[in-house]
gemmi code that builds the backbone of each chain (N, CA, C; Angstrom):
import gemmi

chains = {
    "A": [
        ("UNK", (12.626, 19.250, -4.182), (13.344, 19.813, -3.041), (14.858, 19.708, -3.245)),
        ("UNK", (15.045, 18.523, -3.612), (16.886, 18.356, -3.785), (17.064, 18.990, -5.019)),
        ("UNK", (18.438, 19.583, -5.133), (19.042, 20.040, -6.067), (19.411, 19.534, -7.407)),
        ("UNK", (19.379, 18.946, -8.250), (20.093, 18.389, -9.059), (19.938, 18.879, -10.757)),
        ("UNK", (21.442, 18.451, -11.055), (22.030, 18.559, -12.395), (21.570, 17.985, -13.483)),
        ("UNK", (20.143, 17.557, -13.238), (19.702, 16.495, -14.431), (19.035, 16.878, -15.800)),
        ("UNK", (19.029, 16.925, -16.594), (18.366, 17.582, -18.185), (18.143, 15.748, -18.937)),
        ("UNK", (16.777, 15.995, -19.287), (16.732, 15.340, -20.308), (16.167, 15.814, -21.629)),
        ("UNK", (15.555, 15.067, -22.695), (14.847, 14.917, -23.832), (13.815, 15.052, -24.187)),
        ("UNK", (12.662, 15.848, -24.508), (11.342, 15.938, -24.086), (11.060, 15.270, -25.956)),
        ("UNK", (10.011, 14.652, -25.945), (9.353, 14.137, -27.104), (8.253, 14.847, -27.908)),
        ("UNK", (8.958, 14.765, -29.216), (8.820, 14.255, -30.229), (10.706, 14.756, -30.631)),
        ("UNK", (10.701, 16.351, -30.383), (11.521, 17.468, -30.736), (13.147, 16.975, -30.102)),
        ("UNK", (12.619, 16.187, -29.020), (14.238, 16.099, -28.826), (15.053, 17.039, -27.808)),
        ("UNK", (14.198, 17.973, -27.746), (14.297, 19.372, -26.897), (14.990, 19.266, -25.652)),
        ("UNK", (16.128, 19.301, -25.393), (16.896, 19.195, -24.077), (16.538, 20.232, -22.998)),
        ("UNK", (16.224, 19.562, -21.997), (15.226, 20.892, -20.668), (16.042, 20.193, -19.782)),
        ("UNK", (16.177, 21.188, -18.498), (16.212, 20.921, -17.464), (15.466, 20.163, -16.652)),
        ("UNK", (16.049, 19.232, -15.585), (14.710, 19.472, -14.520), (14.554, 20.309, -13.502)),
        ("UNK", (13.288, 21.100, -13.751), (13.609, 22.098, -12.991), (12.047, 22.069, -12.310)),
        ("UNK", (12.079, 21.078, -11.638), (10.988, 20.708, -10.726), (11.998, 20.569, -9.699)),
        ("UNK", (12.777, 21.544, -9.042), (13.571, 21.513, -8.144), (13.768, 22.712, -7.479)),
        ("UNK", (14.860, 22.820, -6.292), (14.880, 23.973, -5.286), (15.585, 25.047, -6.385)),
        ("UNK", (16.692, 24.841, -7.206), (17.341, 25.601, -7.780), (16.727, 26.325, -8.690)),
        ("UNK", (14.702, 26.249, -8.980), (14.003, 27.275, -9.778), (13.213, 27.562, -8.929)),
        ("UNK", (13.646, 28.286, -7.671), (12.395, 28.516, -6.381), (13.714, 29.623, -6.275)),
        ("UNK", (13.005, 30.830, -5.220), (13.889, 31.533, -4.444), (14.669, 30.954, -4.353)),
        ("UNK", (14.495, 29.712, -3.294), (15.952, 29.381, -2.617), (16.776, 28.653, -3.640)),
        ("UNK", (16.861, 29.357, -4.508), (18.010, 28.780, -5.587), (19.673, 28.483, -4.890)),
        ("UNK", (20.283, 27.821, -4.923), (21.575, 28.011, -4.662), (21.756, 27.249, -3.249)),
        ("UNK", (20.709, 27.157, -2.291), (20.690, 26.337, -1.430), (20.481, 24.586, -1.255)),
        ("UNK", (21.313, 24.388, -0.841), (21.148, 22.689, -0.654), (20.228, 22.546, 1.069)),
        ("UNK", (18.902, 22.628, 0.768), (18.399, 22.476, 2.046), (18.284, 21.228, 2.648)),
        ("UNK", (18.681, 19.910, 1.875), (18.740, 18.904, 2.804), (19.773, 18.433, 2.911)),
        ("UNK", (21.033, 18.605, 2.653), (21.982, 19.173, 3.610), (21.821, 19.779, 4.518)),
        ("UNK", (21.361, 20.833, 4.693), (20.853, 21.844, 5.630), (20.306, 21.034, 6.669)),
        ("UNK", (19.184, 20.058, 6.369), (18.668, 19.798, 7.249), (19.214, 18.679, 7.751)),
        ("UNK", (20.166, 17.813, 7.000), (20.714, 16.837, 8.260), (21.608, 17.351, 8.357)),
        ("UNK", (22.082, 18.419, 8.467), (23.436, 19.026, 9.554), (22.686, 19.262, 10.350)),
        ("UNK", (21.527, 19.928, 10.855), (20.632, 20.667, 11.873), (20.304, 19.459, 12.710)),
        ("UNK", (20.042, 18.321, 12.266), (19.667, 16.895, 13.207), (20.485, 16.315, 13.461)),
        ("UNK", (22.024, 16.572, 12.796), (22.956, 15.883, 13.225), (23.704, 16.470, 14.833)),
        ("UNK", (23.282, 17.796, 14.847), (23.504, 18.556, 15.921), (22.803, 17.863, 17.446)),
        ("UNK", (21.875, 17.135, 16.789), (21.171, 16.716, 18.383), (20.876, 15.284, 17.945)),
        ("UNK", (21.666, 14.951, 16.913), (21.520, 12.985, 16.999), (19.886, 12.379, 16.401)),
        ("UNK", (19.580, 13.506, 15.856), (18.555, 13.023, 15.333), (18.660, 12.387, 14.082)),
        ("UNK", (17.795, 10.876, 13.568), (18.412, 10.505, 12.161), (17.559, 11.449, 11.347)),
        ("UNK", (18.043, 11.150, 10.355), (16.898, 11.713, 8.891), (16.237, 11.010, 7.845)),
        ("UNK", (15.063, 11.201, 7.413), (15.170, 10.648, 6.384), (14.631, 11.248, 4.789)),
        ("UNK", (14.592, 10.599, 4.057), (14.184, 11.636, 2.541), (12.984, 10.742, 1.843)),
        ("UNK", (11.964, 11.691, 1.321), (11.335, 10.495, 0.267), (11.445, 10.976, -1.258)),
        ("UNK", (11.872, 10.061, -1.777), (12.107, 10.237, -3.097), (10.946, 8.772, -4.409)),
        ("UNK", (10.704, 9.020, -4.770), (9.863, 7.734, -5.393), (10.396, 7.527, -6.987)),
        ("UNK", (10.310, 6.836, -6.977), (10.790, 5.850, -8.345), (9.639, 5.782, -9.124)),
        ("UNK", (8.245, 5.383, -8.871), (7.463, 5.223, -9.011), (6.171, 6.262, -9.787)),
        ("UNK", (6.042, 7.422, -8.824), (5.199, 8.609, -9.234), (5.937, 9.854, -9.448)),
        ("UNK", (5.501, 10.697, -10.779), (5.871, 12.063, -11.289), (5.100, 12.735, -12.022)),
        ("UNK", (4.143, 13.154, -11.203), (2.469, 13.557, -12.109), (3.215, 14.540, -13.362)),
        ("UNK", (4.409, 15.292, -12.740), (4.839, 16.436, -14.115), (5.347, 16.078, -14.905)),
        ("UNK", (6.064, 14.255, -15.449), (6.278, 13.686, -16.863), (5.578, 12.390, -16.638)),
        ("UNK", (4.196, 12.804, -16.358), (2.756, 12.277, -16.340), (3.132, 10.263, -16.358)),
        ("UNK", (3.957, 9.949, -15.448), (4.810, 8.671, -14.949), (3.615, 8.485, -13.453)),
        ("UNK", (3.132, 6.713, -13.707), (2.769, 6.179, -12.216), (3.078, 4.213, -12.599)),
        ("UNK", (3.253, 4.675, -11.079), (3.711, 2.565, -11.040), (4.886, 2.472, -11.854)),
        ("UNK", (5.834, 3.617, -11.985), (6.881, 3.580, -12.955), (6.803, 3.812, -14.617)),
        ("UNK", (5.649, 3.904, -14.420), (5.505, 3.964, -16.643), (4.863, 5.040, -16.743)),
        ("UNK", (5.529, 5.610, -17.982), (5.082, 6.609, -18.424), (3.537, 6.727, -19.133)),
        ("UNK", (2.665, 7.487, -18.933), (1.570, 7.655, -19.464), (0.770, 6.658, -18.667)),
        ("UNK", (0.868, 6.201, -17.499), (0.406, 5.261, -17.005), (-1.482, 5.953, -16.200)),
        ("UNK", (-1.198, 7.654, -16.126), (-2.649, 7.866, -15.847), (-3.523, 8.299, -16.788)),
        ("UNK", (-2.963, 7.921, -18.368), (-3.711, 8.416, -19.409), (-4.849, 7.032, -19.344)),
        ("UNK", (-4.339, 5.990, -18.948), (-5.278, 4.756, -18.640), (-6.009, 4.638, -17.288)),
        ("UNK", (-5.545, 5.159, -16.321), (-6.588, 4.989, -14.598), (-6.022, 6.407, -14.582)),
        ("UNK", (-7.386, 6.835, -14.863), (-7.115, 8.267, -14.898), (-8.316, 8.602, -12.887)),
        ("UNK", (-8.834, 7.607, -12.863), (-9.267, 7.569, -11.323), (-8.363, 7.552, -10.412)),
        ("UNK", (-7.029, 6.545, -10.929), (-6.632, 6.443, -9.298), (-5.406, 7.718, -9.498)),
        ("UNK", (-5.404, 8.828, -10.295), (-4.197, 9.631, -10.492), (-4.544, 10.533, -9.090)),
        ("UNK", (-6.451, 10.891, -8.991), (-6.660, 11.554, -7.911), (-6.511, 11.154, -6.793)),
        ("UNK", (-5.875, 9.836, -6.615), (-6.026, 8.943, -4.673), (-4.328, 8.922, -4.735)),
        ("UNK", (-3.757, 8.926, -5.928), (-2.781, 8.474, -5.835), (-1.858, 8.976, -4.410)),
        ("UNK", (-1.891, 10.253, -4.458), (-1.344, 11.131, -2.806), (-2.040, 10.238, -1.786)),
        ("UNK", (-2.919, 9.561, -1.830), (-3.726, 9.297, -0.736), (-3.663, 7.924, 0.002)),
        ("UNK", (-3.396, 7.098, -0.665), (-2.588, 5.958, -0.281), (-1.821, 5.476, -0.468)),
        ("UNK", (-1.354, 4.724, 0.782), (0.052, 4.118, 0.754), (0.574, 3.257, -0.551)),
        ("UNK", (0.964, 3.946, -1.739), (1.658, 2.614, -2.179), (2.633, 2.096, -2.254)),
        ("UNK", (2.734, 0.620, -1.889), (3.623, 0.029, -1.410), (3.730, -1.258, -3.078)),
    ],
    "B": [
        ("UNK", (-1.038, 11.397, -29.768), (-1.378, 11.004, -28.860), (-1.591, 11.430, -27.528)),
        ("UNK", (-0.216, 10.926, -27.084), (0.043, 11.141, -26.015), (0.220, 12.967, -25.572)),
        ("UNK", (0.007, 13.516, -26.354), (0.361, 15.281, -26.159), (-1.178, 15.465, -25.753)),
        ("UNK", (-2.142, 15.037, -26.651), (-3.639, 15.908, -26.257), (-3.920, 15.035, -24.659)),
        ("UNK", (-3.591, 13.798, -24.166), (-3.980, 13.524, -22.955), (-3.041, 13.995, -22.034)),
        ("UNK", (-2.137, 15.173, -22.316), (-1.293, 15.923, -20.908), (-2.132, 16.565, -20.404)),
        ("UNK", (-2.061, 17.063, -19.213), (-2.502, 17.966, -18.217), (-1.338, 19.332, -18.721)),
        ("UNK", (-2.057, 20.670, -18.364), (-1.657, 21.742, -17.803), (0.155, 21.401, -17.321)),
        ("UNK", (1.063, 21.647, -18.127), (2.080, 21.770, -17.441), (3.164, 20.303, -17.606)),
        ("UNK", (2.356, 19.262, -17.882), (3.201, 17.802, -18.121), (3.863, 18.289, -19.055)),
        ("UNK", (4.856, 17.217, -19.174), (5.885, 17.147, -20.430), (5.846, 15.757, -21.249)),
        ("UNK", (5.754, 15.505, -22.158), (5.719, 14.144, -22.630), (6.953, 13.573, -22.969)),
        ("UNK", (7.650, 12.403, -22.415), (9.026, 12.063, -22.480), (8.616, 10.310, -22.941)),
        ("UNK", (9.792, 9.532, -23.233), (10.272, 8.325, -23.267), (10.108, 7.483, -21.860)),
        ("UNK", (9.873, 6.551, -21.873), (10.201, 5.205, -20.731), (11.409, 5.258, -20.190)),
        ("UNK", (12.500, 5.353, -21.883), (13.970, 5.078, -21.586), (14.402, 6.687, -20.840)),
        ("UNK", (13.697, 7.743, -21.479), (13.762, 8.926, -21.007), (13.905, 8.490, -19.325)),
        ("UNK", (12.716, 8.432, -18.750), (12.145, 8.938, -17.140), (13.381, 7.416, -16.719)),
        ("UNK", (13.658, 6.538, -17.132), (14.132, 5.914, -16.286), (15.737, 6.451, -16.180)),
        ("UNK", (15.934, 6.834, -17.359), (16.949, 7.488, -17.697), (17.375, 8.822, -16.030)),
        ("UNK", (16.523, 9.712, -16.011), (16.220, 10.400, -14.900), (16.042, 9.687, -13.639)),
        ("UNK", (15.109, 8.811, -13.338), (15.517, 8.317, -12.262), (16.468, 7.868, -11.964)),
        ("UNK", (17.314, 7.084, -12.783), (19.148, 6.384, -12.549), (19.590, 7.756, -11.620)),
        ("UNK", (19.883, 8.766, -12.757), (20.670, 9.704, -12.678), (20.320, 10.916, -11.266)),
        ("UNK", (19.058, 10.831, -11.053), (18.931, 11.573, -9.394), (19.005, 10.786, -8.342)),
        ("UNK", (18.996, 8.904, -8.626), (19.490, 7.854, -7.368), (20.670, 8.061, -7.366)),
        ("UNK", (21.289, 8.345, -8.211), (22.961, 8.481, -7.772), (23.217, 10.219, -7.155)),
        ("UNK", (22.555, 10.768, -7.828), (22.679, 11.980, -6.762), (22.265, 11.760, -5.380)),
        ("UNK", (21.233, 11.630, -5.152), (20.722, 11.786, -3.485), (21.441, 10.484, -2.984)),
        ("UNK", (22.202, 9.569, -3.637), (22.797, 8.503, -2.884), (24.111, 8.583, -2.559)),
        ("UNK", (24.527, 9.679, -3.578), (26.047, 10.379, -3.577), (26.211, 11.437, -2.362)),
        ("UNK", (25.470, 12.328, -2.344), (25.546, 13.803, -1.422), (25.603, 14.093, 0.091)),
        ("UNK", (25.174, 12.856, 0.519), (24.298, 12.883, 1.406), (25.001, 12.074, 2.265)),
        ("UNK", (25.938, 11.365, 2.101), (26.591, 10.420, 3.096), (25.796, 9.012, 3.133)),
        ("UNK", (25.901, 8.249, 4.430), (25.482, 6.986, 4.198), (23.948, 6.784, 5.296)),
        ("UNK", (23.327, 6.285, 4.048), (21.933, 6.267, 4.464), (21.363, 5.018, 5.045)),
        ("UNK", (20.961, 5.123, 6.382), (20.298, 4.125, 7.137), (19.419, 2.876, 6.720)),
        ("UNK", (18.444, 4.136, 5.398), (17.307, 3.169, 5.302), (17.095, 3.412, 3.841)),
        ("UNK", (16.523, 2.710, 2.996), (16.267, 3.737, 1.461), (14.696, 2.937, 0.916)),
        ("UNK", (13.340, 3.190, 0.830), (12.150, 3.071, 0.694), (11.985, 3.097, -0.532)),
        ("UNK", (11.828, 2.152, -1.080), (11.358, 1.981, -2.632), (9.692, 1.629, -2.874)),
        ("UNK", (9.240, 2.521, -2.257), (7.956, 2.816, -1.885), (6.856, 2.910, -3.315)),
        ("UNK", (6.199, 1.850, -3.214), (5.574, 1.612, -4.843), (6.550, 0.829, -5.517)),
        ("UNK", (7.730, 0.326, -5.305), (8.516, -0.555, -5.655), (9.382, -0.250, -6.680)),
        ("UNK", (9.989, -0.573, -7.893), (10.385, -0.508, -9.192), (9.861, -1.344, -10.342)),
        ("UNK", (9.998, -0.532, -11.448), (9.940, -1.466, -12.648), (10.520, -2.427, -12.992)),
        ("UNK", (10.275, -3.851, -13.636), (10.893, -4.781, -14.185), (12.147, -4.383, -14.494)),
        ("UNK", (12.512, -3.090, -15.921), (13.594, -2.811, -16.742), (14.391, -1.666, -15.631)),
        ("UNK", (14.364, -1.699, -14.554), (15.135, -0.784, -13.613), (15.918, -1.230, -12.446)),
        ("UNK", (15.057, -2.780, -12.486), (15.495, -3.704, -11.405), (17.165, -3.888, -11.477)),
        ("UNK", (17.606, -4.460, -12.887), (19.106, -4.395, -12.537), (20.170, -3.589, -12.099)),
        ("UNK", (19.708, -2.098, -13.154), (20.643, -1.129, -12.805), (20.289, -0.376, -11.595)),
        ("UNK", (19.240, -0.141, -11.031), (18.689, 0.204, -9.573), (19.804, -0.970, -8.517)),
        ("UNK", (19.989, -2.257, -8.714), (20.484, -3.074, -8.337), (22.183, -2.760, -8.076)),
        ("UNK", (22.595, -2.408, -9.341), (24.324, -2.308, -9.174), (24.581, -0.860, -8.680)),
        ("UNK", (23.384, -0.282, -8.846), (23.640, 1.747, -8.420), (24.352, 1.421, -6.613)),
        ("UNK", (22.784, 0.589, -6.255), (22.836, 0.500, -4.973), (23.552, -0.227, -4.094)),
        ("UNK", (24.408, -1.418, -4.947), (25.426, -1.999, -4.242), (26.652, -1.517, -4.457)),
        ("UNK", (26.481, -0.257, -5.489), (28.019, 0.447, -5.449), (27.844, 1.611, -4.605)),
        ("UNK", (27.232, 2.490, -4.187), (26.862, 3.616, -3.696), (26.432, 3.707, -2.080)),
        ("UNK", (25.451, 2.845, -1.738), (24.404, 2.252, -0.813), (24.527, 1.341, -0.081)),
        ("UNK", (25.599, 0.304, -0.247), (25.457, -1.398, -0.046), (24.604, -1.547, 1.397)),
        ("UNK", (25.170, -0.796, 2.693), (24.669, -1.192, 3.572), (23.424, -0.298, 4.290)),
        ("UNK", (22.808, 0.305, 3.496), (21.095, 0.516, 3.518), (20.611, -0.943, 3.932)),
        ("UNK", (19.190, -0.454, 4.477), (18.183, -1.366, 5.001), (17.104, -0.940, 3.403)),
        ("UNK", (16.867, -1.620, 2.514), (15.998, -1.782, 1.689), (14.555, -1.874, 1.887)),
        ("UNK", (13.649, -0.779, 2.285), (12.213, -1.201, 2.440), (11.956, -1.508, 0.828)),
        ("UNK", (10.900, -2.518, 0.999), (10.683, -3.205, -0.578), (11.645, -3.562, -1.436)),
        ("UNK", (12.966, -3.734, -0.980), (13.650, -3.993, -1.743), (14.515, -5.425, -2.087)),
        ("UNK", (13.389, -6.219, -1.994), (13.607, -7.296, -2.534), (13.471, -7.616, -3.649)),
        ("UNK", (15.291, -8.530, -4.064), (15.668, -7.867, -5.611), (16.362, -7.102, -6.504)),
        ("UNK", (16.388, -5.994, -5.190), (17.509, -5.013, -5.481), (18.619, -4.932, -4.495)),
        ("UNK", (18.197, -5.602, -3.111), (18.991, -5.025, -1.864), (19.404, -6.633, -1.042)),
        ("UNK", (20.711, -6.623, -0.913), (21.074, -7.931, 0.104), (20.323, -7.790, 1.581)),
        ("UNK", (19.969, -6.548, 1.597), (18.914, -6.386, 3.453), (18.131, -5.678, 3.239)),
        ("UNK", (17.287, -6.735, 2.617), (15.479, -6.033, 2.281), (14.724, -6.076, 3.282)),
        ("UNK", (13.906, -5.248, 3.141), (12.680, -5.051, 4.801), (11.740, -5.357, 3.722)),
        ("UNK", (10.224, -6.115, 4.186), (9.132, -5.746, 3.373), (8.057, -5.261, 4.768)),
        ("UNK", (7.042, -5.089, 3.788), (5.858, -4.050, 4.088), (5.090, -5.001, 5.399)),
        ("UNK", (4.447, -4.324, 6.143), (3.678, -5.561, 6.987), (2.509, -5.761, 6.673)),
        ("UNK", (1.905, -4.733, 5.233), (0.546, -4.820, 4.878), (-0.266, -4.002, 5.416)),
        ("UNK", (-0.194, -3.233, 6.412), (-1.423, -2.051, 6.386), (-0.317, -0.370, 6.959)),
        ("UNK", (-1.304, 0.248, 7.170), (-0.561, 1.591, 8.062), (-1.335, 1.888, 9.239)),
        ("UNK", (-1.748, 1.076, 9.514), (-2.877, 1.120, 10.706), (-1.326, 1.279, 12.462)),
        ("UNK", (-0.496, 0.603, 12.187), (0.554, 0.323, 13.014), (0.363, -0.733, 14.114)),
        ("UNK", (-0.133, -1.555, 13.238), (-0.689, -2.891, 13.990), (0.245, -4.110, 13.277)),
        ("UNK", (0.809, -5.305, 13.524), (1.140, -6.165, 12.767), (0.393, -6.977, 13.270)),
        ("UNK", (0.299, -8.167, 12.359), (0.110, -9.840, 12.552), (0.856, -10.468, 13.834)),
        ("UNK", (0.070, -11.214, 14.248), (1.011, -11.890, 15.283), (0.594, -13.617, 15.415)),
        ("UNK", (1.526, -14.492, 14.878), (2.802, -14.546, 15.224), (3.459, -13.143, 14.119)),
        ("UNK", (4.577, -12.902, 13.984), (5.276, -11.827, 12.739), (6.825, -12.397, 13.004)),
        ("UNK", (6.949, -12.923, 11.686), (8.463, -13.865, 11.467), (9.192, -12.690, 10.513)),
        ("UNK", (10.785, -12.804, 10.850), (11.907, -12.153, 10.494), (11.829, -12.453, 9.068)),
        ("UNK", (11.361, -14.099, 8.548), (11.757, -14.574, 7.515), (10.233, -14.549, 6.661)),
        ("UNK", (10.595, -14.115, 5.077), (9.109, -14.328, 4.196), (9.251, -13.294, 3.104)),
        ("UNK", (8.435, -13.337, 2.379), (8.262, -12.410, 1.345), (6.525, -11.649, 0.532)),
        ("UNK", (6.223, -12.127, 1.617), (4.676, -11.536, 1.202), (4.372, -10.506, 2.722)),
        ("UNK", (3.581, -9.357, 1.673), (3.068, -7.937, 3.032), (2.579, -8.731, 3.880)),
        ("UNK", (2.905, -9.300, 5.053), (1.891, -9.954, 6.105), (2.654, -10.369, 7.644)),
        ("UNK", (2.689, -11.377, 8.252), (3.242, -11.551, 9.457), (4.458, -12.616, 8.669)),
        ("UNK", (4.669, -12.635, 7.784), (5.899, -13.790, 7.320), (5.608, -15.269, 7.208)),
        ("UNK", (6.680, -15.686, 7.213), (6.817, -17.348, 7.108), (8.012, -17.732, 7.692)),
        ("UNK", (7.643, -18.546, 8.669), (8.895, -19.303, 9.575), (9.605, -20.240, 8.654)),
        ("UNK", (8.944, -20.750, 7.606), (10.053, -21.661, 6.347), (10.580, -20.996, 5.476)),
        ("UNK", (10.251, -20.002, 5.497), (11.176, -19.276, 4.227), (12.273, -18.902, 4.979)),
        ("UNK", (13.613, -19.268, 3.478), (14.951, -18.788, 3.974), (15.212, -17.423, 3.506)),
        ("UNK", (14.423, -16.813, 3.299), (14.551, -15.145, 2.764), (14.443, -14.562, 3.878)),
        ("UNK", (15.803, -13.822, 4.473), (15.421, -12.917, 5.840), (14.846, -11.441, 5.360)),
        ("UNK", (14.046, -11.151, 5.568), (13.592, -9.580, 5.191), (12.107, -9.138, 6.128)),
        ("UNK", (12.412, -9.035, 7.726), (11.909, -8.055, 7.979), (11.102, -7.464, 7.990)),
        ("UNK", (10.090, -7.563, 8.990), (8.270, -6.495, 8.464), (8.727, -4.734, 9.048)),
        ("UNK", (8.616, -4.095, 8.652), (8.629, -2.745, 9.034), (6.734, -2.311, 8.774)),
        ("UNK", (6.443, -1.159, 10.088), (5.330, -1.546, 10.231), (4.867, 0.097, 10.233)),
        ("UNK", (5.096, 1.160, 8.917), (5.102, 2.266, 9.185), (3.501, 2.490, 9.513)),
        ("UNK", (3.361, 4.125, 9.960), (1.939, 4.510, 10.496), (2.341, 5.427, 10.275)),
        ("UNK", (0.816, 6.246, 10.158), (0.764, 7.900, 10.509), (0.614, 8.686, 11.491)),
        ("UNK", (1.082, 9.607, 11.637), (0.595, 10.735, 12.909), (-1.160, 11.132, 12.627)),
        ("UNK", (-1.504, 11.456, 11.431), (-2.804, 11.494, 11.249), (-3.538, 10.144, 10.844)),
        ("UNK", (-4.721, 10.883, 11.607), (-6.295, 9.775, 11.211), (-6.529, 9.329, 9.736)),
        ("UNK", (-7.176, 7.928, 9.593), (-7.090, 8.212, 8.127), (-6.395, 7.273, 7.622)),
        ("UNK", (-5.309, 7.154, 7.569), (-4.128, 6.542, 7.031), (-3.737, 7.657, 6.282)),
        ("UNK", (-3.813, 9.317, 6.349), (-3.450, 10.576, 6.187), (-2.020, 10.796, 6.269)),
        ("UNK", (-0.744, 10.715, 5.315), (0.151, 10.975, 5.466), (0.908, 12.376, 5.358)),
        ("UNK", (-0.096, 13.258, 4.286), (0.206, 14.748, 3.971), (-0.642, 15.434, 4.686)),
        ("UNK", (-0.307, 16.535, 5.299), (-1.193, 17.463, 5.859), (-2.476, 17.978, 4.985)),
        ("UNK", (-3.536, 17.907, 5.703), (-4.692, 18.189, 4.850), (-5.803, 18.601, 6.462)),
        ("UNK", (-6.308, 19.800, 5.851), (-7.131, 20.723, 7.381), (-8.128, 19.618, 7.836)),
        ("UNK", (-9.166, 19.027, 7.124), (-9.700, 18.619, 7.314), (-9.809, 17.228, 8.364)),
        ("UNK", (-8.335, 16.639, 8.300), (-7.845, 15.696, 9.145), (-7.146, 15.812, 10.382)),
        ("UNK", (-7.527, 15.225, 11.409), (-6.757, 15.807, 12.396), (-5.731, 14.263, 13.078)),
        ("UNK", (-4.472, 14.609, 14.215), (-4.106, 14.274, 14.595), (-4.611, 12.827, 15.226)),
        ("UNK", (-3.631, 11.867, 15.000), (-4.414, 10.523, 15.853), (-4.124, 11.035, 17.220)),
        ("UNK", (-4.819, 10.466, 18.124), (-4.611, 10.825, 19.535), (-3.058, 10.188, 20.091)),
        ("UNK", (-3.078, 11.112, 21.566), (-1.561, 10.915, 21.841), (-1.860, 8.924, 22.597)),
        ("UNK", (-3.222, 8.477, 23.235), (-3.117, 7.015, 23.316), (-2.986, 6.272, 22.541)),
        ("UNK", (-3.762, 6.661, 21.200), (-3.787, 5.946, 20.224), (-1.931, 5.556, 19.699)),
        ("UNK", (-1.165, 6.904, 19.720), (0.015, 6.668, 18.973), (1.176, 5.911, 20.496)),
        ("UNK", (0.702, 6.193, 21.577), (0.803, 5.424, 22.651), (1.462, 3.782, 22.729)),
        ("UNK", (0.395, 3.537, 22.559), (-0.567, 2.107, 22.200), (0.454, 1.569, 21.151)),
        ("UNK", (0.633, 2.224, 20.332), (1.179, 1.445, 18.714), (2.756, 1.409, 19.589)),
        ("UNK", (3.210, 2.857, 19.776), (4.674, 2.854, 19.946), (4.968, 1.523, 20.867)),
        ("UNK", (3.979, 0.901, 21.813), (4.564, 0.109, 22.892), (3.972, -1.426, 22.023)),
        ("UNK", (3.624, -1.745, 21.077), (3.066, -2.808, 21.071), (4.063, -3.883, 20.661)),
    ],
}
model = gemmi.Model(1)
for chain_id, residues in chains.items():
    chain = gemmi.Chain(chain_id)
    for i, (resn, *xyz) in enumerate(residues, 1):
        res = gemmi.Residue()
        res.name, res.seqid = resn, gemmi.SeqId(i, " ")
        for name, pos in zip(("N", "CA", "C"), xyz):
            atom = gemmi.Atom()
            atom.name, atom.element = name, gemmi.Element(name[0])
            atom.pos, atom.b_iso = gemmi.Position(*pos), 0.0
            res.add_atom(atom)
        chain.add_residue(res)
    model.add_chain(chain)
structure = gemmi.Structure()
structure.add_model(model)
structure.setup_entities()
């Protein structure tokens, strides 16, 4: 959803990519929608908040923070959406 | 190896890679956005992320409320242990394990006691699940 400037390294090749698991390879390219959206709540005092995880990124196949971590519990990759982890 | 066990669409990167990426989008969404109330380290962090997650957030962040972030954050909240939106009772300010706390511990950090709008412990919309009732969410809000 958020925008960002980030490229890394993909393995073996070295291959510099974007990340473009983001708004800026969707239509709404060019829009910062969460900006958008806490200006819109800031209008009536509403707080905001964002979730971002450190933790899970099924698309550079990352859980519990490590990479390749559902090539081993390849069970809990399917619950993973499903409960809270804390 | 690691290439024939991708899925459809993964990319296969480094440790130093993805942590590499995570640094670099915490300082974005911690940069853009002005100053943030609360920041959820939800599933926690890695061992090798703990420090620099640590100095990102006391240069960028300092006065966030840290859910799970004990370790990284001078005002850590921890978990109260379920999503039901029920706590333990007695439930002490001071402790460090998901539960109602410990009145001897000198660690102040806070139970935060999130819940869902859906049944379940259902946090993403899914048809099949429906809404907890308006007593049920009642009940929690006043307890």
């Amino acid at each position: 959803m958020a925008p960002t400037n980030v490229s890394f390294p993909v393995n073996p090749s070295g291959q510099l990519i974007p990340y473009n698991y983001s708004i800026d390879y969707s239509p709404m390219k060019g829009r910062d929608v969460l900006a958008e959206f806490i200006s819109s709540c800031q209008k009536r005092q509403i707080k905001t908040g964002f979730y971002y995880t450190v933790a899970t990124n099924t698309w550079l196949n990352v859980g519990s923070g490590l990479v390749c971590f559902f090539f081993f519990s390849l069970s809990i990759n399917s619950y993973s959406f499903d409960i809270g982890e804390k | 190896m690691k290439n024939s066990t991708l899925g459809p669409g993964q990319l296969n990167i480094t440790q130093q890679t993805y942590n590499n990426i995570v640094l670099q989008q915490l300082r974005e969404i911690w940069t853009k956005y002005g100053s943030l109330d609360e920041i959820w380290f939800d599933g926690g962090y890695t061992a090798s992320l703990r420090e620099p997650i640590t100095a990102l957030l006391d240069q960028l962040q300092p006065q966030a409320v840290a859910f799970g972030g004990l370790g990284v954050s001078k005002n850590p909240a921890r978990w109260i242990g379920t999503e039901m939106g029920v706590a333990p009772d007695p439930n002490w300010s001071t402790g460090t394990t998901n539960d109602g706390g410990d009145p001897n511990s000198p660690v102040f950090n806070p139970a935060e006691c999130d819940t869902t709008l859906q049944t379940h412990d259902r946090w993403f919309w899914v048809y099949i699940r429906s809404l907890s009732s308006l007593t049920n969410q009642e009940v929690i809000l006043y307890l």
